[in-house]
C-alpha positions in Angstrom: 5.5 -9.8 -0.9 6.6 -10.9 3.0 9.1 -9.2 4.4 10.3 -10.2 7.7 11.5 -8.0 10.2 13.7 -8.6 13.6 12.2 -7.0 17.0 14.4 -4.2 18.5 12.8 -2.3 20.4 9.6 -2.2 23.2 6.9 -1.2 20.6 7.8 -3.5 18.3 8.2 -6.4 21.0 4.2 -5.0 22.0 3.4 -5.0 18.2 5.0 -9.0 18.6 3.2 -9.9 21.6 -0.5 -8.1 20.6 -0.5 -9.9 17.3 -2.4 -13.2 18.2 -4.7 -10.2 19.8 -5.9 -9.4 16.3 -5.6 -13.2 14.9 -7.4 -14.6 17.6 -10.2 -11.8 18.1 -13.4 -13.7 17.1 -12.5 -17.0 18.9 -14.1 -18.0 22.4 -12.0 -20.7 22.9 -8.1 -18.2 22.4 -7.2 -17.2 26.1 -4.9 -14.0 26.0 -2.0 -13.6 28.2 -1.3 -10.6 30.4 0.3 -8.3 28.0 2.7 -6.7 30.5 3.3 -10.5 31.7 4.2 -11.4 28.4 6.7 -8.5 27.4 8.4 -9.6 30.7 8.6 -13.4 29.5 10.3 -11.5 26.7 12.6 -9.7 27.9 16.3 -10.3 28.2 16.5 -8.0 31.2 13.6 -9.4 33.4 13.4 -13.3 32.4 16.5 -15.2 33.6 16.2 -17.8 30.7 18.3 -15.4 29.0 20.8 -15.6 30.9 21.6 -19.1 29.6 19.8 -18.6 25.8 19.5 -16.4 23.1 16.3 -15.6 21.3 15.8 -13.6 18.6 12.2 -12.6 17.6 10.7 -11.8 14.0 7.5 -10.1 12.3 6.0 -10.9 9.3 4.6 -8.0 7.3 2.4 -8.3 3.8 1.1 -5.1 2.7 2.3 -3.2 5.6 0.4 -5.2 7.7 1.5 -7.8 10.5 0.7 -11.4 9.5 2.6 -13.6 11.3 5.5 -14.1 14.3 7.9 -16.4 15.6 10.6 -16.6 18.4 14.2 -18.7 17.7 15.8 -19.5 20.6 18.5 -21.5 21.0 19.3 -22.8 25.2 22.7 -22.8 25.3 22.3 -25.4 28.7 20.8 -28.0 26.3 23.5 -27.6 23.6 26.4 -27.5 25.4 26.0 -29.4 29.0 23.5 -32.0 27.0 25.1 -32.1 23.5 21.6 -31.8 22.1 22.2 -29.4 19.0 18.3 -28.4 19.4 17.5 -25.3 17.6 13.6 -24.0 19.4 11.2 -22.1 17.9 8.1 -21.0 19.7 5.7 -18.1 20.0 4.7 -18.6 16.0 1.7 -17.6 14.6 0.3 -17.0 11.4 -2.5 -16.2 9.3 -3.6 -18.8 6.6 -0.9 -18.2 4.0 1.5 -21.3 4.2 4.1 -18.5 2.3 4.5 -16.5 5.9 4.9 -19.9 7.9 7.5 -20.6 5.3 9.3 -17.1 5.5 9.6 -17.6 9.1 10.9 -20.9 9.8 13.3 -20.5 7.1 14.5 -17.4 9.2 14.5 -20.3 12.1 16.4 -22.7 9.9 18.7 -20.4 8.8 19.5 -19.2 12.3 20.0 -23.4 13.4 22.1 -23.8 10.4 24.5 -20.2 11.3 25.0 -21.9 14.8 26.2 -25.6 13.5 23.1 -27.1 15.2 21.2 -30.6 13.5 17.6 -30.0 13.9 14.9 -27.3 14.7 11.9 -28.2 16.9 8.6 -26.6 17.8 6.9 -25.0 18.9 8.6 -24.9 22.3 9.4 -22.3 25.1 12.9 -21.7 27.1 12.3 -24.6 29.4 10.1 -27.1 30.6 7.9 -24.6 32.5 7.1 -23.0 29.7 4.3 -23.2 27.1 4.9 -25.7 24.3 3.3 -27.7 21.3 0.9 -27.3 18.7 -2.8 -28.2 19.5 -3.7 -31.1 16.8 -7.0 -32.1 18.8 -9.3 -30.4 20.7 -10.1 -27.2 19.3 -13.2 -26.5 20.3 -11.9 -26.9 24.1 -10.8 -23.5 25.3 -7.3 -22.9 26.6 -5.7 -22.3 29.8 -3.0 -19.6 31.1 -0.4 -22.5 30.8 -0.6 -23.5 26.9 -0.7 -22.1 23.6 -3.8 -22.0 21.3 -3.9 -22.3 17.5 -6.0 -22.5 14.1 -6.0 -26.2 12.8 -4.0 -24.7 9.2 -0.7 -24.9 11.5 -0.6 -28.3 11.5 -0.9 -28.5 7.6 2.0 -25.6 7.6 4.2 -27.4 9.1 3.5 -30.9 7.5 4.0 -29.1 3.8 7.0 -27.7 4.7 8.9 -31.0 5.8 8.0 -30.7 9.8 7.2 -34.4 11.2 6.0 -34.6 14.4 8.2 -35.3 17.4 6.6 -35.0 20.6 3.0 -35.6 21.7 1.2 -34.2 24.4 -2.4 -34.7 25.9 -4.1 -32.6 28.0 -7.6 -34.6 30.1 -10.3 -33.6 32.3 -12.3 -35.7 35.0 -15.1 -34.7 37.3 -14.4 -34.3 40.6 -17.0 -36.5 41.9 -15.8 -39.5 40.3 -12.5 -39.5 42.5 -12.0 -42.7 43.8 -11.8 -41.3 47.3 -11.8 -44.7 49.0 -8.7 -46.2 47.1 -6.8 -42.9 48.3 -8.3 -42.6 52.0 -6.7 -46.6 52.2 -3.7 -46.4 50.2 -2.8 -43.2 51.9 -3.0 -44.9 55.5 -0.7 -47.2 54.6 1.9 -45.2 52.6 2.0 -42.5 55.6 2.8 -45.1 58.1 5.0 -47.4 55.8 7.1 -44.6 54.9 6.7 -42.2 57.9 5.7 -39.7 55.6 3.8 -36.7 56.6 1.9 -34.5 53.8 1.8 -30.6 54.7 -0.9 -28.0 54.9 -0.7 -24.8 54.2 -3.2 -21.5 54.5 -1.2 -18.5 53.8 1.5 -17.7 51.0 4.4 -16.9 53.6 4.0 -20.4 55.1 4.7 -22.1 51.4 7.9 -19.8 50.3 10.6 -21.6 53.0 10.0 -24.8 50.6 10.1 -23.6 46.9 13.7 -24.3 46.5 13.5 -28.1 47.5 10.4 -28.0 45.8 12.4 -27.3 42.5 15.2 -29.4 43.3 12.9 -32.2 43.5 11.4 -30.8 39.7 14.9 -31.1 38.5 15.2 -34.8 40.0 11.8 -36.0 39.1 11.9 -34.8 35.3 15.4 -35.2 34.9 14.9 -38.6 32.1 11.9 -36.6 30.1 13.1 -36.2 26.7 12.3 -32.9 26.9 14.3 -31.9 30.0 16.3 -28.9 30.3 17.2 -27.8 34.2 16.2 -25.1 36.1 18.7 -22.5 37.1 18.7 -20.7 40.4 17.8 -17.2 38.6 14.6 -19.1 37.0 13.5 -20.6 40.2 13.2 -16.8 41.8 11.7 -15.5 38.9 8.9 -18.0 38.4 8.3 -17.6 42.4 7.8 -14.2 41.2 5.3 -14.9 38.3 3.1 -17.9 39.8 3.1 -16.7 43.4 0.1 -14.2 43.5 -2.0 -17.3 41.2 -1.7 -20.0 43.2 -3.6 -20.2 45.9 -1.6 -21.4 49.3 -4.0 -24.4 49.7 -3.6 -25.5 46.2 0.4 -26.2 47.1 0.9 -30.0 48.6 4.1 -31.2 49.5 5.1 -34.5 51.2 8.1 -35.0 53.6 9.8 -37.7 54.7 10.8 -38.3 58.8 13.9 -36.1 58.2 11.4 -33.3 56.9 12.9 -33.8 53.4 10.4 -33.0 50.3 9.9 -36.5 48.2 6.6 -35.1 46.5 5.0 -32.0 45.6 1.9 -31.0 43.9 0.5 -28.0 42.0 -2.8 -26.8 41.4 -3.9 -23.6 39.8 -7.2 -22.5 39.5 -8.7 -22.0 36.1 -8.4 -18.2 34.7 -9.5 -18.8 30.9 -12.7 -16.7 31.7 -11.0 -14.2 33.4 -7.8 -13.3 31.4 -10.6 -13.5 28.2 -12.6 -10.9 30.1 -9.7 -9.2 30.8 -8.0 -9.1 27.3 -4.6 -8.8 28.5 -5.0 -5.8 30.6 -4.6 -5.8 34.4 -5.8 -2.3 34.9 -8.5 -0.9 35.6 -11.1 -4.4 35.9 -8.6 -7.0 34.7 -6.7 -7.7 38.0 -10.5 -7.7 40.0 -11.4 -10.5 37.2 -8.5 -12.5 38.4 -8.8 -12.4 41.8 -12.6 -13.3 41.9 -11.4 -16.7 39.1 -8.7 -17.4 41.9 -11.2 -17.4 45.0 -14.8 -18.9 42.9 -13.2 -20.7 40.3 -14.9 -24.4 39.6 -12.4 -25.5 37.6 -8.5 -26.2 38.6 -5.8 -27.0 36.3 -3.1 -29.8 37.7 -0.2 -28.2 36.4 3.1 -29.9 37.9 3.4 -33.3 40.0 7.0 -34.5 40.9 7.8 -37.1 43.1 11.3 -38.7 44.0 12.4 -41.3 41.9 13.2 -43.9 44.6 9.7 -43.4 45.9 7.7 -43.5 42.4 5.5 -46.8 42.0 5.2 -47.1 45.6 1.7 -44.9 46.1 2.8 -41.3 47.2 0.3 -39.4 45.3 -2.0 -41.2 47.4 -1.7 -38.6 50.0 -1.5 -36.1 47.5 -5.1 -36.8 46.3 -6.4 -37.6 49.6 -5.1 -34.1 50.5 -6.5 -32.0 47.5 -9.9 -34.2 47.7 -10.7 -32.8 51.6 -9.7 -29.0 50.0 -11.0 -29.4 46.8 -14.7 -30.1 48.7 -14.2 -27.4 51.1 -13.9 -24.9 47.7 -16.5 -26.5 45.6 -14.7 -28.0 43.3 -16.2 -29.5 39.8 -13.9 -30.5 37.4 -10.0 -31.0 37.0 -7.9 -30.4 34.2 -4.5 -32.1 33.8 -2.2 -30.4 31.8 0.1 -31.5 28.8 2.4 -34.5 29.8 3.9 -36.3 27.1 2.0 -38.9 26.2 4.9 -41.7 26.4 5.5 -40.7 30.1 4.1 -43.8 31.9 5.2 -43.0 34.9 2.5 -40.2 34.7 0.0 -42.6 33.6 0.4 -44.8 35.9 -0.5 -41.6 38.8 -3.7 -41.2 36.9 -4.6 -45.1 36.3 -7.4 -44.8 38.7 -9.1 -41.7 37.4 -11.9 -41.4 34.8 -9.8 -39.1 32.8 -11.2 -37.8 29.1 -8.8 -36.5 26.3 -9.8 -33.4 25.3 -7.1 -32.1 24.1 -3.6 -33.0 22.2 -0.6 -31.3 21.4 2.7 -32.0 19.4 6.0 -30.4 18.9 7.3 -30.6 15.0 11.1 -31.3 13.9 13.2 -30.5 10.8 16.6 -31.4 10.5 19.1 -29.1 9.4 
């Protein structure tokens, strides 16, 4: 028998975030989160998505044990400012027993239905900057500190239980060699003077903080026709400062300003901590925080996680100067390979930034939908 039970307290919220700990513990491609990190994310008194959603999370049990989890959220921003009667559901997992997947969405469904909303979709997070979709391709790739992994039965969970797919997602790779630095070097000499556009350069973490509030006014503006848009409030944008800032490394930030010293581009790179936060398995303290600091000064690999430019100046080359920038750092640190992570595949304003790279699928993603 399944019996689900509602987290209310901070050892069961633990017991809910360790789960995937136990379901995950013979994979080498699984990358745990930071445990602490994760409670946080969690947490209606530290993470300021709460302040505009409610989220309710649930255990499965079978024989006393733990078998499966799931988070239903529902953003009040996206159902009442954008009359989208979405009801979320993220953070599920589940061991291979299609009975648990159905006792927990139906806890989902049941909560979409109590709220008068038309359809359930997942998994998803709060927001856009956080981790959604279910990984149909690419399993044998491992993850990053920015998505979710999961066991190929998912897929087959949700498709038996009346989940179609709504969203698609595909995360690529390229080499860093095969940049085709000469394209960039040109088109970024003529965009710069065309434009009087100026790209900046930064060394030190103080020197990038005066421009993270323009930087996510321009998110807002550059991803505002995404289907999956939901806007970021004031109270998210100092609390993901908070949670990125000590990962990113200052040179890995590129922003481009117009004459008025106005932001109409930004760029984010991380670098890759898959090895590290594995190492670490989801403990800071004692080694895990040394793990992390060595993946964020040698790391090979970097992971482009956000690139926004303003709409009146997308199509017209910007992230030309972008790539020129990271290609000059990117050398200087050694760089070998490049991950893009998950855009929606129908985004073609994405594809066209990449149109020039030798990019490889390796991995894709997709959110599932029921209606109500």
């Amino acid at each position: 028998m399944i019996t689900l039970k509602e987290v209310k307290n901070k050892k069961e919220l633990k017991a809910f975030v360790t789960f995937p700990f136990q379901l995950y513990k013979n994979s080498k491609y699984w990358v745990p989160p930071i445990i602490s990190d994760e409670m946080a994310t969690l947490s209606a008194d530290k993470n300021p998505a709460f302040l505009h959603a409610d989220a309710h999370f649930f255990l499965a049990y079978k024989d006393n044990n733990i078998v499966g989890r799931v988070a239903a959220i529902i953003n009040k921003t996206e159902i009442e400012k954008q009359n989208v009667k979405k009801m979320r559901f993220g953070w599920f997992d589940t061991i291979d027993d299609i009975a648990v997947s159905k006792a927990l969405l139906d806890k989902v469904i049941d909560i979409g239905k109590s709220h008068n909303l038309e359809f359930v979709e997942g998994p998803v997070g709060f927001s856009n900057l956080d981790k959604n979709g279910a990984l149909t391709y690419g399993f044998d790739h491992i993850g990053t500190m920015a998505t979710w992994y999961n066991h190929p039965y998912y897929i087959t969970h949700f498709e038996a239980l009346g989940f179609l797919p709504e969203k698609e997602y595909i995360e690529s790779k390229f080499a860093f060699n095969t940049i085709p630095l000469e394209r960039f070097t040109r088109v970024n000499e003529i965009i710069t003077k065309r434009f009087k556009l100026r790209p900046s350069k930064f060394t030190k973490t103080k020197e990038v903080v005066p421009h993270i509030d323009s930087m996510f006014d321009l998110f807002n503006q550059s991803y505002s026709k995404l289907s999956t848009f939901v806007p970021v409030s004031d109270a998210q944008r100092d609390y993901f400062k908070q949670k990125f800032i000590n990962f990113i490394n200052p040179e890995y930030i590129k922003f481009v300003f117009d004459e008025n010293d106005k932001m109409v581009a930004f760029a984010i790179v991380l670098p890759s901590f898959s090895e590290a936060l594995q190492e670490a398995n989801g403990k800071l303290f004692p080694f895990g925080f040394l793990k992390l600091l060595k993946a964020k000064k040698n790391s090979k690999t970097v992971l482009f996680y956000l690139i926004g430019v303003e709409p009146h100046y997308q199509n017209k080359g910007v992230t030309a100067i972008i790539f020129n920038e990271f290609y000059e750092t990117f050398t200087n640190q050694n760089i070998e390979t490049c991950i893009r992570l998950p855009e929606l595949s129908d985004n073609l304003a994405s594809q066209q930034i990449w149109k020039d790279f030798d990019c490889e699928i390796i991995k894709r993603r997709k959110t599932f939908r029921k209606e109500l």
